[in-house]
C-alpha positions as CSV (number, residue, x, y, z in Angstrom):
1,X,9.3,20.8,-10.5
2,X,5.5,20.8,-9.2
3,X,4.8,17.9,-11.5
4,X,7.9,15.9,-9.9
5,X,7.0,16.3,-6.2
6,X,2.9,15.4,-7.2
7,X,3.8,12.1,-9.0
8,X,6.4,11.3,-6.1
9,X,3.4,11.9,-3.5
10,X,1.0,9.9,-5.6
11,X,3.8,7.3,-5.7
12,X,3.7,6.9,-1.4
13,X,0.0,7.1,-1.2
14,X,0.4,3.8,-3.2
15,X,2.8,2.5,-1.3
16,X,1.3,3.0,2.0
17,X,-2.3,2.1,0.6
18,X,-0.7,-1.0,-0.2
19,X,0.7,-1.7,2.8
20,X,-2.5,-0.6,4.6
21,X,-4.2,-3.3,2.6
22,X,-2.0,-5.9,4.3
23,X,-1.6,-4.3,7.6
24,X,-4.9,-3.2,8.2
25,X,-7.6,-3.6,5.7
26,X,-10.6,-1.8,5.9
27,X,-14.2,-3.4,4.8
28,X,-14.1,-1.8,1.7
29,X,-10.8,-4.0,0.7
30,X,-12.3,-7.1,1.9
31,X,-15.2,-6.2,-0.7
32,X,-12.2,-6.3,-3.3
33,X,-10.8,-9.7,-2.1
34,X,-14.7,-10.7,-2.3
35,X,-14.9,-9.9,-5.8
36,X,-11.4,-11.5,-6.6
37,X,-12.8,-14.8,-5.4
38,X,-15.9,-14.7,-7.0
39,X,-13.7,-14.7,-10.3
40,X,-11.9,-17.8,-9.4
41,X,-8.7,-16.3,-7.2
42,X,-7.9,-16.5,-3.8
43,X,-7.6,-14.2,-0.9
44,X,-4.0,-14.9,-1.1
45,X,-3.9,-13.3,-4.5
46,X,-5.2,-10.2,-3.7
47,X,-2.5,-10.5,-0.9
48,X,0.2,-11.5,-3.0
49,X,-0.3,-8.3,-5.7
50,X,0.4,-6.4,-2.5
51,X,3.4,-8.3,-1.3
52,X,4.8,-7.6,-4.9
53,X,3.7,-4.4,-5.2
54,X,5.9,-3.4,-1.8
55,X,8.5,-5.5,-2.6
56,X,9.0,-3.2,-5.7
57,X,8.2,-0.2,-3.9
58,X,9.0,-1.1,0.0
59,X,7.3,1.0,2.7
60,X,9.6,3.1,4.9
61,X,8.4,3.2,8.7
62,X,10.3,6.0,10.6
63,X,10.5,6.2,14.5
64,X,9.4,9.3,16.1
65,X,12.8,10.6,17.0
66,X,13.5,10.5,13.2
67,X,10.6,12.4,11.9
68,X,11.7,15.3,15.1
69,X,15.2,15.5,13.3
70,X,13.6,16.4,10.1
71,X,11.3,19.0,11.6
């Protein structure tokens, strides 16, 4: 059961470091897309293995009125 709930909280770190990536990349990521390009791809593609990544694995956004029902 411990095992279960540690992959599936690995599992949304991914996703929402994914997303962050797109939403709001940090200057550490933009080193990434640096490197990416200096190997022949694009920015985009760096982009684009994070649009596929969420559309796999899509990231859930919850209001604030949600998350109080759950508390």
């Amino acid at each position: 059961m411990y095992i279960q709930a540690e992959e599936l909280i690995k599992q949304e770190m991914l996703v929402m470091m994914h997303h962050d990536c797109l939403d709001t990349p940090t200057p550490g990521q933009a080193q990434v897309n640096a490197s990416l390009i200096k190997r022949g791809k694009t920015k985009e593609t760096g982009q684009a293995m994070h649009v596929a990544f969420l559309e796999r694995n899509p990231y859930d956004q919850f209001t604030t009125e949600e998350l109080e029902q759950v508390i």
